[in-house]
N, C-alpha and C positions, 0 to 999 in steps of 0.2 A: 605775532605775540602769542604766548602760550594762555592756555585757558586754564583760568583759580574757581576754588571751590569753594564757597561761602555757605556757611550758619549764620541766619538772622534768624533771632528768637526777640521778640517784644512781647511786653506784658499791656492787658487792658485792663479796663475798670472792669471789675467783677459781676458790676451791675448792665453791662453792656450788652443790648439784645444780637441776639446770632445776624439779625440780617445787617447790623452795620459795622459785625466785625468782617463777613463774609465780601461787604462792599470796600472796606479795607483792603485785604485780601486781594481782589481785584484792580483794585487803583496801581497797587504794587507788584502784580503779574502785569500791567500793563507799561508802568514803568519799565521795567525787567526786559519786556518783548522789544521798547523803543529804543533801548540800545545793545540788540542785539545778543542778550543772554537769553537765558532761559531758566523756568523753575522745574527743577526735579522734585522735588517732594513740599507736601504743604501736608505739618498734621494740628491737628488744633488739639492740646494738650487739655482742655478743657479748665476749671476754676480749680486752683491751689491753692494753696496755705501758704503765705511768703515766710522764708527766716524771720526776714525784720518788715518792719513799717516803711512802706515807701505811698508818699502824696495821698497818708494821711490813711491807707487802703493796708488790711491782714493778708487779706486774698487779689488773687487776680485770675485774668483769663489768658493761659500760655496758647501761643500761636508757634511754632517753627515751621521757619520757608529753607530750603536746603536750594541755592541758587549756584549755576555755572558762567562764565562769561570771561571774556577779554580785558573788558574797560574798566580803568580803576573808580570812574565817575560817575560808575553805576552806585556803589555803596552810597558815594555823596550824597545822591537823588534821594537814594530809599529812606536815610537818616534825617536828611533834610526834612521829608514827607512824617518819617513819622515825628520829629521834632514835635512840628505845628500840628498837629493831630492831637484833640483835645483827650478821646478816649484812649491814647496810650500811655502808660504811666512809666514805661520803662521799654529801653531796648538795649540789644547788644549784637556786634555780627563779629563773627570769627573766621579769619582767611584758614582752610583747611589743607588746602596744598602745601603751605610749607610745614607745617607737622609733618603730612606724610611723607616729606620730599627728608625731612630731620629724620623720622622712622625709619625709613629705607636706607640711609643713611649708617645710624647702626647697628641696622642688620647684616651690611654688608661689612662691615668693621669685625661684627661679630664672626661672622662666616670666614673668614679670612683666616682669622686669629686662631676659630677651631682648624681650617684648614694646616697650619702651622704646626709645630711639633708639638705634641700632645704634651701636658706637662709632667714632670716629676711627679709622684705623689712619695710622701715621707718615709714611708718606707723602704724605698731602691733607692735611695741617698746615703741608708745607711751604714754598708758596709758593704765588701767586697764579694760577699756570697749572697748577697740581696735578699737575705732576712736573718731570721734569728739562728744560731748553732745547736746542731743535737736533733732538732727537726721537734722538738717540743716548744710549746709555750709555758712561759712561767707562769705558777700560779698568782692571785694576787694575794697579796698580805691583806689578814686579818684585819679589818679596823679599829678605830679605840669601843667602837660599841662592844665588838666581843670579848674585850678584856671582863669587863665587869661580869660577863655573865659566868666566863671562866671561874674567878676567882671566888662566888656564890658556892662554885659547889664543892 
């Protein structure tokens, strides 16, 4: 089975001391280790300003764990856990492999396409000597602003 890359970000009560978000923190690297994944990155975003009001709270205490792993029943475990966990007021985890797997995707679409015949541009559509005749360009006509100052003097 191929290995996904997960963003889990939860939010805590704002009022929450560091040592039992850090024991959080922990609960759920040990989770993580019990089946077999692992945590790449842990940053703790420290106290925010929410857009809106969630459970009553302006602010909260952002955590993100950037996690790797095989098993789909890992996410279950960690969402599960933070469900019942009284200091979290909010989480969200996002599978990141298939974005990049869409990204790559196209780019390669892209690369292809430039590969492919360059395209026309408007001008070499134009005519048979592929621009204008005489080897001048026209000048542009006057616009209605310069009527009036003509006709002043």
């Amino acid at each position: 089975m191929e290995e996904r890359l997960y963003d889990l970000v939860f939010i805590c009560m704002p009022a929450t001391p560091e040592e039992e978000i850090n024991k959080l923190i922990a609960t759920l690297e040990e989770a993580v280790g019990k089946h077999g994944a692992k945590v790449e990155k842990v940053e703790k975003w420290g106290t925010r300003k929410m857009a809106y009001r969630v459970a009553k709270q302006r602010e909260g205490y952002y955590v993100l764990m950037v996690l790797r792993g095989t098993e789909g029943d890992l996410i279950k475990e960690l969402e599960r856990r933070l469900r019942v966990t009284d200091i979290v007021i909010k989480y969200m985890t996002v599978r990141l492999d298939e974005q990049l797997k869409r990204q790559q995707k196209l780019v390669g679409k892209r690369e292809r396409r430039a590969r492919q015949k360059p395209r026309k541009t408007a001008g070499a559509t134009s005519g048979a000597g592929g621009g204008t005749s005489g080897g001048t360009t026209p000048s542009p006509s006057p616009g209605p602003a310069a009527e009036p100052a003509a006709a002043a003097s």
